[in-house]
VOBA-1610 file (N, C-alpha, C; in pm, whole numbers, padded with zeros to 5 digits, always signed):
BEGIN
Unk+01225-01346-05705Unk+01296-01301-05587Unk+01398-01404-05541Unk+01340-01531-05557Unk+01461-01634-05523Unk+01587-01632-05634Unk+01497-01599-05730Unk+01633-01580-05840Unk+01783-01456-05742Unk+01728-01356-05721Unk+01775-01268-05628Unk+01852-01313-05528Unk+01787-01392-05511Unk+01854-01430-05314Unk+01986-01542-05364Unk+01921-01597-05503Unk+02063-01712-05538Unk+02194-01647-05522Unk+02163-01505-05621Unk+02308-01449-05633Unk+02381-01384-05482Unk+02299-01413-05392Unk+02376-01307-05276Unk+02461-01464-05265Unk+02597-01351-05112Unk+02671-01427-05117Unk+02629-01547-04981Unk+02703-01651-05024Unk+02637-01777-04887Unk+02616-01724-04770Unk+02702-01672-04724Unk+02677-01617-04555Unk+02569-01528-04507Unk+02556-01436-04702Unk+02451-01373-04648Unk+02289-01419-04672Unk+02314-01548-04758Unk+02165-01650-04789Unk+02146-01696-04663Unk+02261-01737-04567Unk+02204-01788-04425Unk+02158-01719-04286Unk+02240-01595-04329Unk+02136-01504-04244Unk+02025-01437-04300Unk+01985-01473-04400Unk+01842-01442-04461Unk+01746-01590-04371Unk+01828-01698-04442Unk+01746-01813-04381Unk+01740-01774-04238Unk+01818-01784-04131Unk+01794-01735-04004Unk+01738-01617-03929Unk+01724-01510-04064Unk+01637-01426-03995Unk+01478-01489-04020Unk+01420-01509-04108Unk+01296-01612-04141Unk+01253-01690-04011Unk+01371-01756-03972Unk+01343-01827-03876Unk+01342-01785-03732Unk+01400-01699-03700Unk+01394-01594-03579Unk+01248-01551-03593Unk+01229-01483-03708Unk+01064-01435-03711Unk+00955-01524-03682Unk+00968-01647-03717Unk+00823-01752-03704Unk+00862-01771-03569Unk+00995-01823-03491Unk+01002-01863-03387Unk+00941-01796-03297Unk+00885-01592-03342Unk+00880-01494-03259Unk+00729-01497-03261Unk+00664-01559-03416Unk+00580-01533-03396Unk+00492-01658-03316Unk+00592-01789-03325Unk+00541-01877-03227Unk+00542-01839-03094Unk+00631-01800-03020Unk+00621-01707-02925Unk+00510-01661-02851Unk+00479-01549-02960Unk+00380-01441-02922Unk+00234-01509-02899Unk+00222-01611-03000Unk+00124-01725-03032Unk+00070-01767-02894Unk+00192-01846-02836Unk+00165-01877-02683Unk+00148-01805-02557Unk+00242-01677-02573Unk+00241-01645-02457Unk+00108-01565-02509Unk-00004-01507-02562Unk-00117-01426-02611Unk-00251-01579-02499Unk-00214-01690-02559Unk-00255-01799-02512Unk-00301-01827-02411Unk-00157-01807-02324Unk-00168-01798-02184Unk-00216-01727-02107Unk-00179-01576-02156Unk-00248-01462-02091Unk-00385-01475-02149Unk-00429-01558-02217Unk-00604-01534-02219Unk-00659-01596-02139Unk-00549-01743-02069Unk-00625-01813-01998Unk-00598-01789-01833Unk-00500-01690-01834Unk-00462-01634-01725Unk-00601-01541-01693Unk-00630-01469-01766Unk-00750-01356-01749Unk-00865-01458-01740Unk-00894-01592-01802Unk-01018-01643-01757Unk-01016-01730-01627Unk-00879-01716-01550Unk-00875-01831-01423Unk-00891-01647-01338Unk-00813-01595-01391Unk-00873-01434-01249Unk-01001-01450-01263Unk-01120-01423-01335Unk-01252-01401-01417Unk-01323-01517-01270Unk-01272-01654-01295Unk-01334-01801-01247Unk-01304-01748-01071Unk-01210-01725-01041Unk-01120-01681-00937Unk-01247-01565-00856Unk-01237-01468-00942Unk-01327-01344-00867Unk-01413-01394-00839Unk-01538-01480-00900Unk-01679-01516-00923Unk-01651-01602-00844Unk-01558-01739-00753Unk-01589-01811-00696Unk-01562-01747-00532Unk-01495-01620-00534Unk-01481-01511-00414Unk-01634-01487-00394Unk-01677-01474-00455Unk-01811-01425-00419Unk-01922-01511-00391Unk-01881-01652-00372Unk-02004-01773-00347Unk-01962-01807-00185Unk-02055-01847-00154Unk-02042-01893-00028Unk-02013-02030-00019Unk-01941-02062+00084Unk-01811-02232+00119Unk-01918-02321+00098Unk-02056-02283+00142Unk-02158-02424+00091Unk-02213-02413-00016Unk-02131-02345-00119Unk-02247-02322-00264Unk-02212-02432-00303Unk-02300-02523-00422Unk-02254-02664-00462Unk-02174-02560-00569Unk-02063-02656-00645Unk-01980-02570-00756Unk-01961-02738-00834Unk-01971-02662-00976Unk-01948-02822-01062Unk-01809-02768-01187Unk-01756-02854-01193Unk-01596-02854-01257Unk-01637-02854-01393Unk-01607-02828-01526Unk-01593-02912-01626Unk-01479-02995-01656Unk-01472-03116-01686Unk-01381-03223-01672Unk-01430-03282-01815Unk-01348-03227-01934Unk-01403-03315-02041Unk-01519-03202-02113Unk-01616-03333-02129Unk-01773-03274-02193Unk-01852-03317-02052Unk-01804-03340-01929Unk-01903-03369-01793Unk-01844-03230-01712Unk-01955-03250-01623Unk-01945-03127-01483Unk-01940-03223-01371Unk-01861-03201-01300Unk-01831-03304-01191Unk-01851-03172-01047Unk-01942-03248-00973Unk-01948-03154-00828Unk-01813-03171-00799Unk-01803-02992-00701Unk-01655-02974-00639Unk-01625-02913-00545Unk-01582-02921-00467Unk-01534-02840-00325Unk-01483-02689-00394Unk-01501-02620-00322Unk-01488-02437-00311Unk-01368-02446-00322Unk-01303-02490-00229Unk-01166-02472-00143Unk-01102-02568-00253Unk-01118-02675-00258Unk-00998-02736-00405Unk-01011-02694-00521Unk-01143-02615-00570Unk-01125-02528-00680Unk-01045-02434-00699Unk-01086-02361-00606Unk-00980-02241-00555Unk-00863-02264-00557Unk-00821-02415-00514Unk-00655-02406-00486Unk-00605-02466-00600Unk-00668-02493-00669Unk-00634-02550-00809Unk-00611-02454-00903Unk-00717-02338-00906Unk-00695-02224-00996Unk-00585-02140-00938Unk-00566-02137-00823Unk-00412-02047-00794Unk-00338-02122-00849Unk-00322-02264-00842Unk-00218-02358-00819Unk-00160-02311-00993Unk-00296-02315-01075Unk-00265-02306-01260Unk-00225-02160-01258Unk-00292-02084-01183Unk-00258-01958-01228Unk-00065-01905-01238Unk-00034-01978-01100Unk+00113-01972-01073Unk+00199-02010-01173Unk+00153-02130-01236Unk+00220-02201-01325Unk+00224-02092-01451Unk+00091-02025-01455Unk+00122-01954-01599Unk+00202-01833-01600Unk+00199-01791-01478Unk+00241-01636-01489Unk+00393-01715-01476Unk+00449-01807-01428Unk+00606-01864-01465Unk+00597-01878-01617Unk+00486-01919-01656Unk+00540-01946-01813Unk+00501-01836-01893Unk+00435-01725-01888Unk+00443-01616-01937Unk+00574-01504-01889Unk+00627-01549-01783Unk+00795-01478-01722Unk+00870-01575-01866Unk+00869-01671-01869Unk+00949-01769-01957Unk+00934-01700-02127Unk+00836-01707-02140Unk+00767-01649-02278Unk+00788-01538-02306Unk+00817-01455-02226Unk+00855-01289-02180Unk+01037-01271-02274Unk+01070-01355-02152Unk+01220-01363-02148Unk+01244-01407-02313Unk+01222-01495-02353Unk+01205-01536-02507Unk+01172-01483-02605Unk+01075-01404-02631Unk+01030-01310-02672Unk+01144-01176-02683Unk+01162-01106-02577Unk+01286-01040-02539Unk+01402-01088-02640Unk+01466-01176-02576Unk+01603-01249-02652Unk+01570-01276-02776Unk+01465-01322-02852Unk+01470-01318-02986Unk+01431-01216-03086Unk+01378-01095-03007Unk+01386-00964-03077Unk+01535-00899-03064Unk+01590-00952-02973Unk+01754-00875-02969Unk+01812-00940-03106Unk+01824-01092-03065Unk+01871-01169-03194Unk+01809-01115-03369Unk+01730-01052-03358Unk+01627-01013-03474Unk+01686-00914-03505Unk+01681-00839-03388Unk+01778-00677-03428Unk+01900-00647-03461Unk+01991-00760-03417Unk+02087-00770-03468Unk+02148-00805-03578Unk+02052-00947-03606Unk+02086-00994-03738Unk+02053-00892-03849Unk+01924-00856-03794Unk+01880-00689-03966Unk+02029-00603-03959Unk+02089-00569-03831Unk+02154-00477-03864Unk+02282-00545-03945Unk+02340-00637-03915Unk+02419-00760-03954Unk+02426-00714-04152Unk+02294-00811-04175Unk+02203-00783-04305Unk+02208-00674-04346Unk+02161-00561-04282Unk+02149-00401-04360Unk+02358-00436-04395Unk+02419-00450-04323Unk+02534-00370-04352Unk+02574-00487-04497Unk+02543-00618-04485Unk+02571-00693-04573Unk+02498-00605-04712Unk+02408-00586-04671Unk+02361-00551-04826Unk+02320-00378-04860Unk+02391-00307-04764Unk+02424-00215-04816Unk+02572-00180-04912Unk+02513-00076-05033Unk+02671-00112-05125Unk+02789-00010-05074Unk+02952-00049-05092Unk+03016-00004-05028Unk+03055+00095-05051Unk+03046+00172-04980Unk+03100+00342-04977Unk+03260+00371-05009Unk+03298+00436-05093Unk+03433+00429-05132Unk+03501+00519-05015Unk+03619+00494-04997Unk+03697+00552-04885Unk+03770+00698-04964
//
C-alpha cells in the first residue's frame, strides 16, 4: 500500500499524512473529553450522596493511598469547585472535537476529488 501512496502526487501524500493526523488528534480528543465526563458523572454521584449526610457526619477524603477527615462544606465546595472546571474543559473538548471533524470533512472531500479520475469535458 505504501508502494501506492509513493506514486500519488506530493500534495496529495500530505494530505493523506494530515488526514492520519487529524484522525489520532480526534481520537485523542474523544480520549479525554470520554475522561472527563466519567469523572464529571463520579463528582455528581460524590455530590448527591454527600446531599444526603448530615453537616455533622464525620466525612474522610482520599488523598493519595490515605483518608484524611473532612469538613462537609469544603468537600462540597471543592467538588463544585472541580466540577466547574470540567464542564469548561469538556465546552473546550467539545469545541475541538467539532473543529477537527470539520477539518476531517473537508480534507476527505479535498482527497475524494484528488483521487477521483477525471471526467472528460
Amino acid at each position: 500500500m505504501s508502494e501506492e501512496i509513493s506514486k500519488l502526487p506530493p500534495q496529495v501524500q500530505e494530505r493523506l499524512l494530515r488526514l492520519q493526523q487529524l484522525q489520532q488528534t480526534l481520537q485523542s480528543v474523544l480520549a479525554q473529553k470520554q475522561q472527563v465526563e466519567l469523572e464529571l458523572t463520579e463528582i455528581e454521584q460524590a455530590s448527591s450522596e454527600l446531599q444526603k449526610l448530615a453537616d455533622n457526619t464525620v466525612i474522610y477524603r482520599a488523598i493519595g493511598s490515605l483518608l484524611v477527615k473532612a469538613e462537609k462544606a469544603k468537600v462540597t465546595a471543592d467538588l463544585n469547585e472541580r466540577k466547574e472546571l470540567l464542564n469548561m474543559r469538556t465546552t473546550v473538548l467539545g469545541k475541538q472535537e467539532e473543529r477537527l471533524r470539520g477539518q476531517l470533512k473537508d480534507l476527505q472531500a479535498k482527497l475524494q476529488q484528488d483521487l477521483s479520475p477525471v471526467s472528460p469535458s
